[in-house]
SEKEBA-254359 format. One record per residue (C-alpha): residue in three letters; y, x, z. Coordinates in steps of 0.2 Angstrom, whole numbers, plus 2048, in hexadecimal, padded with zeros to 3 digits. Layout:
BEGIN
AlaYXZ;...
END
This chain:
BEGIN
UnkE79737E72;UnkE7773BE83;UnkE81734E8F;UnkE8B745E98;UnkE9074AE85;UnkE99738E83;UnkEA173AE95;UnkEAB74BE90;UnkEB2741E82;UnkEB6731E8B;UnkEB9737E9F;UnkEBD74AEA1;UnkECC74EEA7;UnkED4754E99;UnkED6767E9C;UnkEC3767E9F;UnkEC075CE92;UnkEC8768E88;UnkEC3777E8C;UnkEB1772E8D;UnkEB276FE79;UnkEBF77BE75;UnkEB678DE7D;UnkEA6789E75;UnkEB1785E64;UnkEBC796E67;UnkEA97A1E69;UnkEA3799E5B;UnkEB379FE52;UnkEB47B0E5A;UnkEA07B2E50;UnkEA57AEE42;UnkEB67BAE44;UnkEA77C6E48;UnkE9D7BFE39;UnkEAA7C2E2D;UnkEB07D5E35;UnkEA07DCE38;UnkE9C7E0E26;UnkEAF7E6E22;UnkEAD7F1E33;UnkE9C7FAE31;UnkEA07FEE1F;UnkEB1804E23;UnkEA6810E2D;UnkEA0817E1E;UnkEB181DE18;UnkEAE818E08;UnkEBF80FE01;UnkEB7807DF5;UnkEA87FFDFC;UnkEB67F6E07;UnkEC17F0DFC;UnkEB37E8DF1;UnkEAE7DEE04;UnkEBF7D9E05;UnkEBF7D5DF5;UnkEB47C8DF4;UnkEB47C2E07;UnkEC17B7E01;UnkEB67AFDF3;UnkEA87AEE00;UnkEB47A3E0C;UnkEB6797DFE;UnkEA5792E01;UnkEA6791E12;UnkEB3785E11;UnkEA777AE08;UnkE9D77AE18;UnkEAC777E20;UnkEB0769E15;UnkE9E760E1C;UnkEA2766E2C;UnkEB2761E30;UnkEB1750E25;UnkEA074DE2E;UnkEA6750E40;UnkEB4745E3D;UnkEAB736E37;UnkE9E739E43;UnkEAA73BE53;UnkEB572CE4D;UnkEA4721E4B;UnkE9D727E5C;UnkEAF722E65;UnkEAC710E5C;UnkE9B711E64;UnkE92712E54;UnkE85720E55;UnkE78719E45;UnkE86722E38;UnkE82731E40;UnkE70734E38;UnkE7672FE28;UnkE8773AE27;UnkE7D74BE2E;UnkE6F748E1E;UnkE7B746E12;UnkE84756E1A;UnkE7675FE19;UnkE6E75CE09;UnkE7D75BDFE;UnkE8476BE06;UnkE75776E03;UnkE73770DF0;UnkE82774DED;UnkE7E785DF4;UnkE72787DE8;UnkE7C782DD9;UnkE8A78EDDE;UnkE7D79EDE2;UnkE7579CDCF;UnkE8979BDC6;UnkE8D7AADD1;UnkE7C7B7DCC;UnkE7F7AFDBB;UnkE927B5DBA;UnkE927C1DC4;UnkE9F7CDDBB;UnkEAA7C4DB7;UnkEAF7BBDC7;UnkEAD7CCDD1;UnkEBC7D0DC3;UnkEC57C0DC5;UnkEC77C2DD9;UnkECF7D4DD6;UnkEC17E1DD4;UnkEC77F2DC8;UnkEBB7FBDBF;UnkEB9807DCE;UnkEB47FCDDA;UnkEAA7EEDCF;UnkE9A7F6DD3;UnkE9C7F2DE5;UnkEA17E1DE2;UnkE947DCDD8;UnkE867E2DE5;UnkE907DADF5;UnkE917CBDEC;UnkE827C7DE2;UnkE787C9DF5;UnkE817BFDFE;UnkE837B2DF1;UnkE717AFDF5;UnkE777A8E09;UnkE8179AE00;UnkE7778CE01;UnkE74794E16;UnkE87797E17;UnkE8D783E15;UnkE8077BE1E;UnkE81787E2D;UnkE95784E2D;UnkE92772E2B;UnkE88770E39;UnkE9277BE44;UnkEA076FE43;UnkE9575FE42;UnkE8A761E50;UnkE9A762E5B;UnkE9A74FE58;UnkE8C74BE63;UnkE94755E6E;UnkE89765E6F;UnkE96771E6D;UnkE8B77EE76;UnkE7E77CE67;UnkE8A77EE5B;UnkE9078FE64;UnkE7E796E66;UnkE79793E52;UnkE8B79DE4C;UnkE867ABE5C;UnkE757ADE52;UnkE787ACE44;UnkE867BAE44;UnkE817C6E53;UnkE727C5E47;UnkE7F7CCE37;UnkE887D7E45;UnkE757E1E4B;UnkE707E3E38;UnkE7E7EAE32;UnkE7E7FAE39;UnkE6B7FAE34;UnkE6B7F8E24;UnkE7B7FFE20;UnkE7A80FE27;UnkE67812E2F;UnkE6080AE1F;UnkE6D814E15;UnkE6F802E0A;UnkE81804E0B;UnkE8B7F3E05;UnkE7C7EBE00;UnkE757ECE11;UnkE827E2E18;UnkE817D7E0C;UnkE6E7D4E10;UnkE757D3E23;UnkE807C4E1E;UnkE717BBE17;UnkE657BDE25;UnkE747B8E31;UnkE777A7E27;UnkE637A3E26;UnkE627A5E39;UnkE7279BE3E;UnkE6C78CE2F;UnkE5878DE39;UnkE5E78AE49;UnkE6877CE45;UnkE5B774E3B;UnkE50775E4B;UnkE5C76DE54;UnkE5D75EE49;UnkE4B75BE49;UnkE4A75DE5A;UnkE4A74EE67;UnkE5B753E6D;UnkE67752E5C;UnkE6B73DE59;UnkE6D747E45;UnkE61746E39;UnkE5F750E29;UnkE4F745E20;UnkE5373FE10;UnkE4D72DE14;UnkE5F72CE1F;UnkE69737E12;UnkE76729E0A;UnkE8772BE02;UnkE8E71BE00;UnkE9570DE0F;UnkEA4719E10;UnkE99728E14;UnkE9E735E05;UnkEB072CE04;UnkEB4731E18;UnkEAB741E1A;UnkEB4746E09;UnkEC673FE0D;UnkEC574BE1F;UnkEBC75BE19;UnkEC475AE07;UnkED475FE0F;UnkECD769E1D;UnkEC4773E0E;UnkED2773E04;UnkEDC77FE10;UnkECF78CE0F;UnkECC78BDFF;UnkEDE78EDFA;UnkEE079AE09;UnkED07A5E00;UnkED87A3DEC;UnkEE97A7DF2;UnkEE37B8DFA;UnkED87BADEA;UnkEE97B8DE2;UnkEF57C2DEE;UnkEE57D1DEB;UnkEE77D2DD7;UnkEFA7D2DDB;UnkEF87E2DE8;UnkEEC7E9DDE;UnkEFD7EBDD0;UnkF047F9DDE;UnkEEF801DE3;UnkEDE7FFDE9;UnkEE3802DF9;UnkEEF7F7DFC;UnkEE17EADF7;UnkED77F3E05;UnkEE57F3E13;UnkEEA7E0E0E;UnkED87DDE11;UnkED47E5E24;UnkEE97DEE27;UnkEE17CCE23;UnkED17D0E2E;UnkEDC7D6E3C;UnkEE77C5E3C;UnkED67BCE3B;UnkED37C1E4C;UnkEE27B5E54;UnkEE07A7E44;UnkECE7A5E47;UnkED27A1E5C;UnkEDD794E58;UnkED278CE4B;UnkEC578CE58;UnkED0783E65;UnkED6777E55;UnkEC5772E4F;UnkEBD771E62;UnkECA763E66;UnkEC775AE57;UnkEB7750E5D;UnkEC074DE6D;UnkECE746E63;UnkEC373BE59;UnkEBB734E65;UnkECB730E6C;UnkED1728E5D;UnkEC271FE5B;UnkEC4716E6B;UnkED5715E68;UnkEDA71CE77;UnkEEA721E74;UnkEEF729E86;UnkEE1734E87;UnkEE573BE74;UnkEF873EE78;UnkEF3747E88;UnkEE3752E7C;UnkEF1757E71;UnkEFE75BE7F;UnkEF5766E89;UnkEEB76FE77;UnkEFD774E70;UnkEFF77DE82;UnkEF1786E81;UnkEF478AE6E;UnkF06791E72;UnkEFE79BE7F;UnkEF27A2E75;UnkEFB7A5E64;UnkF087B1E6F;UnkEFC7BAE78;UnkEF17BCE66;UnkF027C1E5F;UnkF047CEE6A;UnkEF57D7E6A;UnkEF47D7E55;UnkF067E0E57;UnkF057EBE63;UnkEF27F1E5E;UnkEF37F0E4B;UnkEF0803E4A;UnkEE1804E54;UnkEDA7F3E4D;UnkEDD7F9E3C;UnkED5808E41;UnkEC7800E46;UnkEC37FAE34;UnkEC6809E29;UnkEC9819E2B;UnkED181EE1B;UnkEE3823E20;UnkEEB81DE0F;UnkEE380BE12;UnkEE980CE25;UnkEFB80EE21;UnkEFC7FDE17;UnkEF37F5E22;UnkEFC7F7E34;UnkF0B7F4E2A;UnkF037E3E24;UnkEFC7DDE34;UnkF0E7DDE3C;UnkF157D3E2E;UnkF077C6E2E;UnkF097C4E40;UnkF1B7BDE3F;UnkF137ABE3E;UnkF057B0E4E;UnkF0F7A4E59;UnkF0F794E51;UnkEFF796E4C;UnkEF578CE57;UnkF0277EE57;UnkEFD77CE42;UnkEEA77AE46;UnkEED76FE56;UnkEF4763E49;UnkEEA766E3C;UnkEDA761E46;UnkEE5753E4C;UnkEE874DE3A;UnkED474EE36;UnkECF746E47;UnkEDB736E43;UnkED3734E30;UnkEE3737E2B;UnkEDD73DE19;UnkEED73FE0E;UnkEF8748E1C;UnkEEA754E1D;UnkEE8757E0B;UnkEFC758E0B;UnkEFE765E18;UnkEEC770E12;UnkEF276FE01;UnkF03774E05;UnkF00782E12;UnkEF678CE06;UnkEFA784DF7;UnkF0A779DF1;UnkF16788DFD;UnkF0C796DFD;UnkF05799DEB;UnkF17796DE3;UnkF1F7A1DF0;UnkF137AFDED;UnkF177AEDDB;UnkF287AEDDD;UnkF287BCDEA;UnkF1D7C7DDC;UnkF2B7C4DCD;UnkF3A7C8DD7;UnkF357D7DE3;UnkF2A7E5DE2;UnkF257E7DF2;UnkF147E6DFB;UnkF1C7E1E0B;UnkF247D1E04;UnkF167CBDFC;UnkF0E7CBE0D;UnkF1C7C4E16;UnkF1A7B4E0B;UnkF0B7AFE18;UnkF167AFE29;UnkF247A5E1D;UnkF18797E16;UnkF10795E28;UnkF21791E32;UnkF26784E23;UnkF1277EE26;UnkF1577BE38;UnkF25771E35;UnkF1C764E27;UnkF0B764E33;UnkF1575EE44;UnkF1E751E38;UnkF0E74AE31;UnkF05749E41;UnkF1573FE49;UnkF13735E3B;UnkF00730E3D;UnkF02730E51;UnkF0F722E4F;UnkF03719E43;UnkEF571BE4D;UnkF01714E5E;UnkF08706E54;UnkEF8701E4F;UnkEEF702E5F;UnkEFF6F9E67;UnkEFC6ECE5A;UnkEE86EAE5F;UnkEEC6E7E72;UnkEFA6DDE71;UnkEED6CFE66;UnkEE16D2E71;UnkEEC6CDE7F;UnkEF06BEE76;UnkEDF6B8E6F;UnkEDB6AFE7F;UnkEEA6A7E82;UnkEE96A0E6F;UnkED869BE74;UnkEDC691E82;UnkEEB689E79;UnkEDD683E69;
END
């Protein structure tokens, strides 16, 4: 790795330092915000109500499978990052095959259950018999960029680790200002309708999967992706699994909980489903920002923790949570006070744009203690801290939010407080993620404490023998 990348890690100032892997992190984030809207906004062009309802159907079922690049990514990037601050670059080649190879099989394996089953899972994530026909066409194409899909979010996050944070950024800006330029194509020139941007999405996740292939083979990447370094074992699958299980996990309960909260709204109409969906999109907008400031501290964090350099990772998480504040009000504040026109600039279908400006002001109760959860969450990962991360992403989205929908659903019957669960399970997730990060930081002190303090006494043991 070359020597300038280690130096932002290890001597930056620490705003710089920062910022330098944080903005390339938040515009990788703000394409794939732009991935995941543009099909949503160019069919909501179209006017047709049910052609965007069946995307916002199954957009949650397609994150799922994003998170299981995420899973790679995030559990690779943290391996990767920690090694590198221990000064041990060979697990890097190893780690990134078994990423790559594992992650685009089980691409494959998931493409062929999904054309063979079609119906019935475009029935189990809330399709009705008047938009089915949709469904199935979105989702049959772009079940064919899955394999695409997880390698190219795996290697978004993990080439961050070698510090190339501005190669990661250019293979999310290609592959989706690719997705972005189609759309409109094959949507509306074409006249392909929802299958066009469905083929968009595919082309979009080939492009961004090719560019970062390149980069591995290139001269410039310490990654590899030949099958003679691919490995699993020496703690390989075991670490990159412990990290991105839980960082996965989040998402994937995030996207079944909104596959969940969809069959519920679908009990009052279809569009209610639809306005749930563009409310969801809206509130993406400030989520995806303060992931993107959350996961571009991460390797700086690892690194950190790998050198065991505490100062440095106390003043990384100060100054982050400022910036996160800062960010979440300002975000906040926009979703409120433009949720009309932003609805508005997803569909035009009046009965759908009632439900979901009202949605958007509910979801953005939680907008300003947003960035604080994934500042901590990215904390968690960075430090290995495998079971407080599986606790908080399975309690975020899981353990508090699933039981709390449910019980919302049997007592009320209101559309409004089924949304309002959201805002109320991210406050009580904010309060257990600051609890288990002060826990692992005072670990991670104690036992750094404990290291120097035998170092300091080695010699003098040494002289006394």
């Amino acid at each position: 790795m070359k020597a300038n990348s280690v130096e932002v890690f290890k001597d930056a100032p620490v705003p710089k330092a920062v910022f330098l892997n944080a903005i390339p992190s938040i515009v990788s984030m703000i394409m794939v915000l732009i991935y995941n809207l543009a099909d949503a906004f160019f069919i909501g062009r179209t006017g047709d109500g049910d052609m965007f309802t069946a995307v916002s159907l199954v957009t949650p079922a397609f994150l799922i499978f994003m998170a299981i690049g995420m899973l790679f990514g995030i559990g690779g990037t943290s391996l990767v990052s920690r090694k590198l601050g221990e000064g041990d670059e060979a697990i890097a080649k190893k780690v990134s095959s078994f990423c790559f190879w594992t992650g685009a099989v089980l691409g494959v394996i998931f493409m062929v259950l999904i054309l063979v089953f079609i119906e019935p899972i475009c029935r189990l994530i809330g399709a009705s018999d008047q938009t089915l026909p949709y469904t199935k066409s979105y989702f049959s194409i772009v079940s064919i960029a899955l394999p695409f899909l997880i390698v190219s979010n795996a290697f978004s996050n993990i080439i961050r680790a070698e510090g190339k944070a501005n190669v990661a950024m250019i293979g999310m800006i290609i592959g989706n200002m690719l997705n972005v330029v189609l759309d409109p194509i094959m949507i509306s020139v074409l006249d392909w309708g929802i299958a066009g941007a469905a083929v968009a999405t595919v082309v979009g996740n080939v492009a961004a999967t090719l560019f970062y292939f390149f980069h591995i083979i290139s001269k410039n990447s310490i990654f590899s992706i030949s099958l003679k370094d691919y490995a699993f074992r020496n703690g390989i699958l075991s670490n990159v699994l412990k990290i991105g299980l839980p960082a996965s996990l989040n998402n994937i309960l995030m996207s079944l909980s909104n596959i969940v909260v969809n069959n519920f709204m679908q009990g009052f109409c279809d569009d209610a489903v639809g306005g749930l969906g563009v409310a969801f999109k809206v509130n993406t907008i400030t989520v995806m920002l303060l992931i993107g400031l959350g996961t571009g501290i991460q390797p700086l964090l690892g690194y950190c923790y790998g050198a065991r350099n505490v100062k440095r990772f106390e003043s990384v998480i100060k100054f982050s949570v400022v910036v996160a504040f800062i960010m979440s009000i300002v975000m906040s504040l926009i979703s409120f006070l433009l949720s009309g026109p932003l609805v508005r600039a997803f569909i035009e279908v009046e009965s759908q744009v009632g439900y979901g400006t009202a949605f958007v002001k509910i979801l953005v109760i939680s907008g300003p203690i947003l960035g604080l959860l994934f500042v901590m969450i990215n904390a968690l990962q960075a430090m290995g801290a495998a079971i407080p991360s599986l606790i908080l992403s399975a309690s975020r989205q899981g353990i508090i939010y699933l039981p709390l929908l449910l019980v919302i659903n049997a007592l009320t019957e209101s559309e409004n407080m089924l949304v309002l669960t959201q805002p109320i399970t991210d406050y009580l997730a904010v309060i257990l993620a600051v609890v288990l990060f002060i826990i692992t930081f005072k670990k991670f002190k104690k036992r750094v404490d404990g290291e120097n303090l035998t170092k300091v006494e080695s010699p003098k043991d040494a002289r006394d023998a």
